[in-house]
N, C-alpha and C positions, 0 to 999 in steps of 0.2 A: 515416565515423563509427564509434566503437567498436559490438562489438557487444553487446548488454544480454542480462542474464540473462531465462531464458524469463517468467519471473514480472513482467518489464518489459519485455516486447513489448506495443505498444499503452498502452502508460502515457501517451502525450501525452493520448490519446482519456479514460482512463480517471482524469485527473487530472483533465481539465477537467469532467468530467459529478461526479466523485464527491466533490473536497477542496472544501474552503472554506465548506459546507454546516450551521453544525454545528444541529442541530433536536435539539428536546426534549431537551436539555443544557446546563451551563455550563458551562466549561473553565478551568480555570486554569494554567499553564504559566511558570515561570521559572527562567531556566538561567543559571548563573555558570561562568566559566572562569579559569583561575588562571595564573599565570606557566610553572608545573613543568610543565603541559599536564593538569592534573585539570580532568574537569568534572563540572559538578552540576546534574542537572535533578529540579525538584520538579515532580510532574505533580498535580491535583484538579481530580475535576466529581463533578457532580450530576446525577442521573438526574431533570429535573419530572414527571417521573411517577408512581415510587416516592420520589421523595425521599433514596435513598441515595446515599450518598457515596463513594467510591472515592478514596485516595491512593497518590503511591508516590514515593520517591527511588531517585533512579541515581546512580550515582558511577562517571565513566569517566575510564582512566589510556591516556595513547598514547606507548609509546615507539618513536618514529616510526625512529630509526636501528635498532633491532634488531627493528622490522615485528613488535611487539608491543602489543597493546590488551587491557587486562582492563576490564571492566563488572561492577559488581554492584549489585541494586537489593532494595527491601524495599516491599511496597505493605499497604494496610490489613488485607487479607486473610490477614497472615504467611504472605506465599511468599517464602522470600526464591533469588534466582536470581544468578549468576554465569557469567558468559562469558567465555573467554578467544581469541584470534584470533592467527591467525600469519601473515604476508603476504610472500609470497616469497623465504622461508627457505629451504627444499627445493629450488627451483625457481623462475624468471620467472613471473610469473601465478599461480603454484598459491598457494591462501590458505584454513588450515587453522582450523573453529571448532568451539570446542566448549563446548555450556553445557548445565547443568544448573541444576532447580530443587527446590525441596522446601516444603512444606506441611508442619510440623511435628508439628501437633496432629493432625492426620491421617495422618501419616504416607504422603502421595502423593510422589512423585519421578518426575521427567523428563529424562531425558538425552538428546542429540542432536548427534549428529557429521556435520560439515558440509563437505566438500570442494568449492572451489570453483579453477576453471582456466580464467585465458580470455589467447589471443592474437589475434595479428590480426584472423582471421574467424572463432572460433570461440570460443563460451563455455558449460563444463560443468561443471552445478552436481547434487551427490550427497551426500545426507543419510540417515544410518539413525537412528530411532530406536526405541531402546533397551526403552525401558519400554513402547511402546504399540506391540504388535504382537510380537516388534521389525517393523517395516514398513523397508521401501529405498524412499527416491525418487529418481528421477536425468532430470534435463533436458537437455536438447541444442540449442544453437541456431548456426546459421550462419548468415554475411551475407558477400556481395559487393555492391558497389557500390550499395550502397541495399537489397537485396532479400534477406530475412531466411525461413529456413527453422527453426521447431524442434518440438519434441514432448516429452511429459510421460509416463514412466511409474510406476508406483507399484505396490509390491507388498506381500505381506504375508508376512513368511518364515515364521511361526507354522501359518498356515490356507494356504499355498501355493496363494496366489489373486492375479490383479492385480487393483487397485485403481483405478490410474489409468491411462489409457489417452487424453490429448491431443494435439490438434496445433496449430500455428498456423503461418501464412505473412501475410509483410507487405512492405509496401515503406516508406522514409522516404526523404525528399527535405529538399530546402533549405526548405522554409517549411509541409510539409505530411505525411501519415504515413497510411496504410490498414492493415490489419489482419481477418484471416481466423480465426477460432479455430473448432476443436471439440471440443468438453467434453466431459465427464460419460460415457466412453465413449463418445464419437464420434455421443453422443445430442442434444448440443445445440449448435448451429452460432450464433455473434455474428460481426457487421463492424461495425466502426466505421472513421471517420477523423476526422482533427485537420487542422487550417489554420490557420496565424496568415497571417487576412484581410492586415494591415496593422500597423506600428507598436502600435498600440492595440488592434485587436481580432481575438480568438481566433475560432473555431467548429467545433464536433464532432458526434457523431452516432454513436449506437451503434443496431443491429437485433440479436435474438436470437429464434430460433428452436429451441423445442423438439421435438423429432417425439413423445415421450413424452406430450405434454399435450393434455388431453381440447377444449379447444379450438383445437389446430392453427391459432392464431395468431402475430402476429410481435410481440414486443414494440418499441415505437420509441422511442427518447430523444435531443432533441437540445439544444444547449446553447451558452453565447456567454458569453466574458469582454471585459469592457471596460476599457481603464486610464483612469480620471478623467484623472491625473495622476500623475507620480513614486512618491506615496507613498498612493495609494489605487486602487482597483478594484470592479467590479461583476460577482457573473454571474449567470446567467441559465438555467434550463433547466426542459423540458414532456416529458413523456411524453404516449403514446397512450392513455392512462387519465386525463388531466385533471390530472396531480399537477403542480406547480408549486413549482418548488424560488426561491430568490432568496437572495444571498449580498452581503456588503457588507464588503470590508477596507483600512482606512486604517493608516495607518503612523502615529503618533502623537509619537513622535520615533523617533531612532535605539533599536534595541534592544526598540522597546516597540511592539507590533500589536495591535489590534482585531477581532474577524471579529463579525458579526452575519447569522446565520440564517435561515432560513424556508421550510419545505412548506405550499404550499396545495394543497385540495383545491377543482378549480374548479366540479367536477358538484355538492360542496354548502357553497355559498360561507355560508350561512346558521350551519351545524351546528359543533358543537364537532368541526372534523374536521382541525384546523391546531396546527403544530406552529410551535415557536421556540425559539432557542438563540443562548448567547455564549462566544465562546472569545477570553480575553487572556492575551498573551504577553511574557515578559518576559526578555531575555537582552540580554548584553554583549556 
């Protein structure tokens, strides 16, 4: 299996516990794509809580023979942001990004250059950016035969300090995936794993462990997708604090998805203490 960048080590685990969820929001989502290879996604939701609204368009161009992609989007907030990406120009694997954004009326800006290289067993992803700090990030991840070795560090070239200081180790198999992380400066230790049980049903499982936290507890989440059928799905997940997540996505026709939400709280099933949310999707 290729190997993934460090930021998608343990994504099986952390897809199944975390997407499909959507609470105390409504989403709206429709993306069209054109012959010349433009595409166009309009994204809107709504926060039920505050009530505001948040929109944005994208417009992405791929020219796929000269391993060029420009993006640029504009969202309610007037940031408007621009990325351009270069993919194996230089080099096999090496894939060069760089995007910036600006807030005008404000006059903020953000720039950020993105180097990323991966072959056979090895994938290195190295980002400066520009305006905040400037800061260096750069990850490192290696895999043989299933079993995946990487680390995160992060600096701050301004206040010549690190920042970030991660590791993780994993293994992935044919129908299953475990995963070792340590964060936050090597303060806060998660495992999870992922299993597709069968044809139709998933099951994951994450622990995290803080040593920093005044109750020197373990956090436990665990979680289960089911496929109805073809074009629908269910999932399902409880933490050790009572929280009760339920997810529900039918496929409506081609092009066109459903997701429907929900957090309960089951220590106080009575109280206004539940959440709910819908995200509809639409694309060609």
């Amino acid at each position: 299996m290729p190997v993934p960048a460090y930021a998608d080590v343990g994504k099986s685990a952390n897809d199944l516990l975390n997407k499909d969820f959507p609470t105390n929001v409504v989403k709206l989502e429709v993306k069209t794509f054109t012959a010349n290879g433009v595409n166009f996604t309009v994204n809107g939701s709504q926060n039920q809580k505050t009530g505001g609204i948040l929109g944005e368009l994208k417009t992405k161009y791929s020219d796929k023979v000269n391993g060029l992609t420009f993006t640029h989007s504009w969202n309610s907030g007037n940031v408007l942001t621009t990325e351009v990406e270069v993919l194996n120009q230089a080099a096999k694997g090496l894939k060069l990004n760089v995007a910036g954004s600006l807030l005008p009326q404000a006059g903020k800006k953000d720039a950020k250059v993105t180097l990323e290289y991966k072959q056979n067993n090895i994938t290195s992803v190295s980002a400066v950016d520009l305006f905040k700090g400037p800061t260096f990030n750069t990850t490192l991840v290696l895999g043989r035969e299933g079993f995946l070795l990487g680390g995160e560090v992060g600096y701050d070239l301004l206040n010549s300090k690190v920042t970030k200081n991660n590791a993780a180790l994993g293994y992935t198999g044919p129908d299953y995936a475990v995963t070792l992380h340590a964060l936050s400066q090597l303060n806060v230790f998660a495992a999870s794993f992922y299993h597709r049980v069968g044809a139709d049903v998933e099951a994951g499982g994450k622990a995290t462990y803080d040593t920093q936290s005044a109750e020197n507890a373990v956090a436990i989440e665990v979680g289960t997708k089911y496929f109805l059928d073809p074009f629908s799905f269910v999932k399902a997940k409880i933490d050790n604090t009572g929280r009760l997540g339920l997810g529900y996505t039918q496929s409506l026709r081609p092009g066109v998805t459903v997701t429907l939400g929900g957090s309960f709280d089951t220590t106080r099933l009575n109280d206004n203490a539940h959440k709910l949310g819908l995200t509809l999707t639409f694309g060609n």
